[in-house]
Each structure stands twice: as structure tokens, then as C-alpha cells.
N, C-alpha and C positions, 0 to 999 in steps of 0.2 A: 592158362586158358586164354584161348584169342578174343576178337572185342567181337565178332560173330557167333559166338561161346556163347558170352555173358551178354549177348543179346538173346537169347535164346532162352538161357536163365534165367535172364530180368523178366522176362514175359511169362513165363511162365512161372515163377514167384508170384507175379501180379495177379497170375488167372484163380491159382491157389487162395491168394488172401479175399480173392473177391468169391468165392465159394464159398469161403468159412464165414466172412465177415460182411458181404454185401456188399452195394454201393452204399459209399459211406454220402453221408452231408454233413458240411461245412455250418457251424452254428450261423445263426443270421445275418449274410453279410452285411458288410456297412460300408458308407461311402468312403471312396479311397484316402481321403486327407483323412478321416474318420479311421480306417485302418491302421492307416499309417502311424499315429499316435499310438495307438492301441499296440500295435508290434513294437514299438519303441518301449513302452510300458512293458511289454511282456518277459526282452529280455532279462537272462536272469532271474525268472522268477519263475511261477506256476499260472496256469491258467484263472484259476478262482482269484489271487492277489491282481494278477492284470485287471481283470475286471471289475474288483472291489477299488483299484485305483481309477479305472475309466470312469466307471459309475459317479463316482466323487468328482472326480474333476468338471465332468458335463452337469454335474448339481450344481455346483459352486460358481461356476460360470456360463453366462448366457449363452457363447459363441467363442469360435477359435480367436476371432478377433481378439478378444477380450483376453482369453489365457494368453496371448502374442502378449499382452500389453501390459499385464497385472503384474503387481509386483515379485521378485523372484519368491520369496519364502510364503507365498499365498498360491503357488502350483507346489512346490517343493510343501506343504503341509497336506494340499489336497490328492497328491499323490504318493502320498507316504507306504499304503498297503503294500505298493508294485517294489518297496525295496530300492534301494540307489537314489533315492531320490530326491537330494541334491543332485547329481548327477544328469539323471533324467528330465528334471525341471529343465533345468540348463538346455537341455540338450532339444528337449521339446518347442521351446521359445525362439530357441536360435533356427529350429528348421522353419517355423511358422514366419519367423522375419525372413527368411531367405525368400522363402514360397513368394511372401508379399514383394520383397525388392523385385527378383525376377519375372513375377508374375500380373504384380499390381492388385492380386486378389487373392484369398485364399481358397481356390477349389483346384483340383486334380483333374479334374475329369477331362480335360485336354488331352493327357496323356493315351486316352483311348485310340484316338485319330493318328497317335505317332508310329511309323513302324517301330517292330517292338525291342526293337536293338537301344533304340532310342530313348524310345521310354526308359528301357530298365537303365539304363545310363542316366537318363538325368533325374530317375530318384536317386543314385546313388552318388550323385553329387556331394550331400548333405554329410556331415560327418553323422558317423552314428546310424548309419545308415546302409549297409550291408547287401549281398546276394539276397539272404535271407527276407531281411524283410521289405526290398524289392519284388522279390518273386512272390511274397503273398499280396502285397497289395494288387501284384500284377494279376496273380490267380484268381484268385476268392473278389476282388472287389471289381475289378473290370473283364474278368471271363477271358483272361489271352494265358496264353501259353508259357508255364513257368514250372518249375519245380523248386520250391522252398526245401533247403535242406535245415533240418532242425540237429540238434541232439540225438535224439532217439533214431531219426536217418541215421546220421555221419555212424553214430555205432552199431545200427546194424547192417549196414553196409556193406562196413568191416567185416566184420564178423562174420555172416554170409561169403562174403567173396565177392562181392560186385563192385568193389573200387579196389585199384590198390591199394596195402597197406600203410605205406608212406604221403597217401596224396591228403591235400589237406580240406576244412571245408569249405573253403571258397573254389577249390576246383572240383568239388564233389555236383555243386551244381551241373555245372554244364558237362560234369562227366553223364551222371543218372541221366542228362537230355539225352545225351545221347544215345544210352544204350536204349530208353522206351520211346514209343511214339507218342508225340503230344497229347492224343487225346485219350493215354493212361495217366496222364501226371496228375490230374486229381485226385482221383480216386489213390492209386498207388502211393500217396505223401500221405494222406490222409491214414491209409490201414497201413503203412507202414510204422508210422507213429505208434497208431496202437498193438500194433505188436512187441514193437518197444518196450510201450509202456506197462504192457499186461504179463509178456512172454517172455524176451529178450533183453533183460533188464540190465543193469551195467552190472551186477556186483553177483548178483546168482540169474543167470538164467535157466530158463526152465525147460530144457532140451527133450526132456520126455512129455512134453505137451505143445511144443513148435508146430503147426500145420504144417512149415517148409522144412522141417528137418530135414527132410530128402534131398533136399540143394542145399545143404548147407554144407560143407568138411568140417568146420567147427563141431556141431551139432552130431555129425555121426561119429566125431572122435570122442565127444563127450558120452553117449550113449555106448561106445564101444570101451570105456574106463580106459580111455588114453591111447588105447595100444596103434 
């Protein structure tokens, strides 16, 4: 299928899930350094541990200042729920001290002003620090144009047909920009996820209840017992 194809595809997958599923929203955003920990904390885990780890962390500490400063095993406790974390302690402190070298302060919000090539570059400076959770800070906390690919993206993607098989998820990003216009990428990451998560699952999916069955080949070979 040509990339005019699965532009056509992509769009119309999109109109589908927003008929079944609505315009979705995004839980409460938060400020973009505020994100940006929060996504850090996420990978790897599930959404209720990210938050039962955030939650702690901002109890236990007054300010980013402070978790930047505290000693390792006093984030690395308060973050325990999210999993990895050793890990992610580490990994948390060292972006907060970068933020500050570079910055001299801790807040993000600068990056609203940069064009957005820019920005998403110089979140991703940071080790640890990915497409992914560039592109939600970019999306959800500052309203620019992003497409976060998760997990439940990158497979059903696949799976669908709307990336090649071989590409990986760091190029799944700017593939998906591609095929949709920016101001589907919300909504579209969002109900994509949840199809994923409810429909298109990794180990049985459930082909006889897909809203997109119809765009899928996966999907009507499953319904068709293989043939």
C-alpha cells in the first residue's frame, strides 16, 4: 500500500474510533517539568504505579528543587510504586540538575516559544528521555503538535498496517505524523491506546469486537480462520 493509501487509512481509522469512542481527554494536565517526571516514572510500568509514585514523591518533597538535591535513596524510596527505581531516581535528579545547569532554573515553560523542532530536541537531550516522552510533554502539557507513540500504538500499528513491519518505535513517531494531520494527533494517540488496551491486546486480540476490523488484514484474516 502506497503512503497516499495509508493516509487515507490512517484517517479514516481515526474518524471510526472517534464515532465509537468520542473525543477522548487527557487526565489533568500538569506543568511540563511536572510531566516530564511523571512520564519518566511511567515508563515501564502502568498508569495507577506512575501515579501512586508521583503522588509520593510531591508529598515527600516541597519542590523539584528539593528532589534535585535530596539524597539518592530518599527519591529512590519515594518512588518505589513506579518500579525501576533505583533507576529512575537516578535518572530523575540528573535531568533536574541538567535543567538547572542549562537553565539556571527549573521550569519548562520556555520551550513553548521554541519552534517545535527545537523544542522537541532539546527535551531530548536528557538521557532517559525518548520520542515518547518528548512528544507528551510536547502534547498534553504545552498544546503543540506531537504524536507520542506508546506500546499499545507501536502494536497496533503493526498490526493494522499503518507502519511497516520492520520500522522501529523511534521512527513510528514521525512515521504516524506523517500519515495524520496534526490536529488528529490528540485525539487519535489517545483512542488508539485505548483500543489497545481494551480490543487489540498483545496476546489475544479480539477481532470479533475491533470497530476497525474493516482496515485491518490482520483482523479479517483472523475472522476468516486464516484462510
Amino acid at each position: 500500500m502506497n503512503e497516499e493509501a495509508l493516509r487515507v487509512r490512517a484517517l479514516a481509522i481515526h474518524q471510526r474510533l472517534l464515532d465509537v469512542y468520542g473525543e477522548p481527554e487527557w487526565r489533568r494536565p500538569l506543568p511540563p517539568l511536572d510531566e516530564l517526571i511523571s512520564t519518566i516514572l511511567s515508563q515501564n510500568t502502568n498508569d495507577r504505579n506512575r501515579d501512586r509514585a508521583f503522588d509520593a514523591l510531591r508529598a515527600r518533597f516541597p519542590s523539584w528543587e528539593a528532589v534535585r538535591d535530596a539524597p539518592l535513596e530518599a527519591v529512590i524510596e519515594a518512588i518505589r510504586p513506579a518500579g525501576l527505581a533505583n533507576q529512575k531516581a537516578r535518572r530523575i535528579q540528573e535531568v533536574l540538575r541538567e535543567i538547572t545547569r542549562l537553565r539556571g532554573a527549573l521550569e519548562l515553560d520556555f520551550l513553548q516559544d521554541l519552534p517545535l523542532e527545537e523544542a522537541r530536541s532539546w527535551l531530548m537531550q536528557f538521557k532517559g528521555v525518548g520520542p515518547k516522552t518528548a512528544a507528551i510533554v510536547l502534547l498534553f502539557s504545552l498544546g503543540r503538535p506531537a504524536f507520542p507513540v506508546d506500546t499499545h500504538i507501536y502494536r497496533v500499528s503493526g498490526r493494522i498496517g499503518l507502519r511497516p513491519a520492520e520500522m522501529t518505535v523511534e521512527e513510528t513517531h514521525a512515521w504516524l505524523e506523517s500519515l495524520l494531520p496534526p490536529e488528529t494527533w490528540y485525539a487519535a494517540h489517545l483512542n488508539l491506546i485505548r483500543l489497545g488496551r481494551e480490543v487489540c491486546q498483545a496476546r489475544r486480540p479480539q477481532c470479533d469486537r475491533c470497530p476497525i476490523r474493516e482496515f485491518c488484514d490482520y483482523g479479517q484474516q483472523q475472522m476468516d480462520g486464516g484462510r
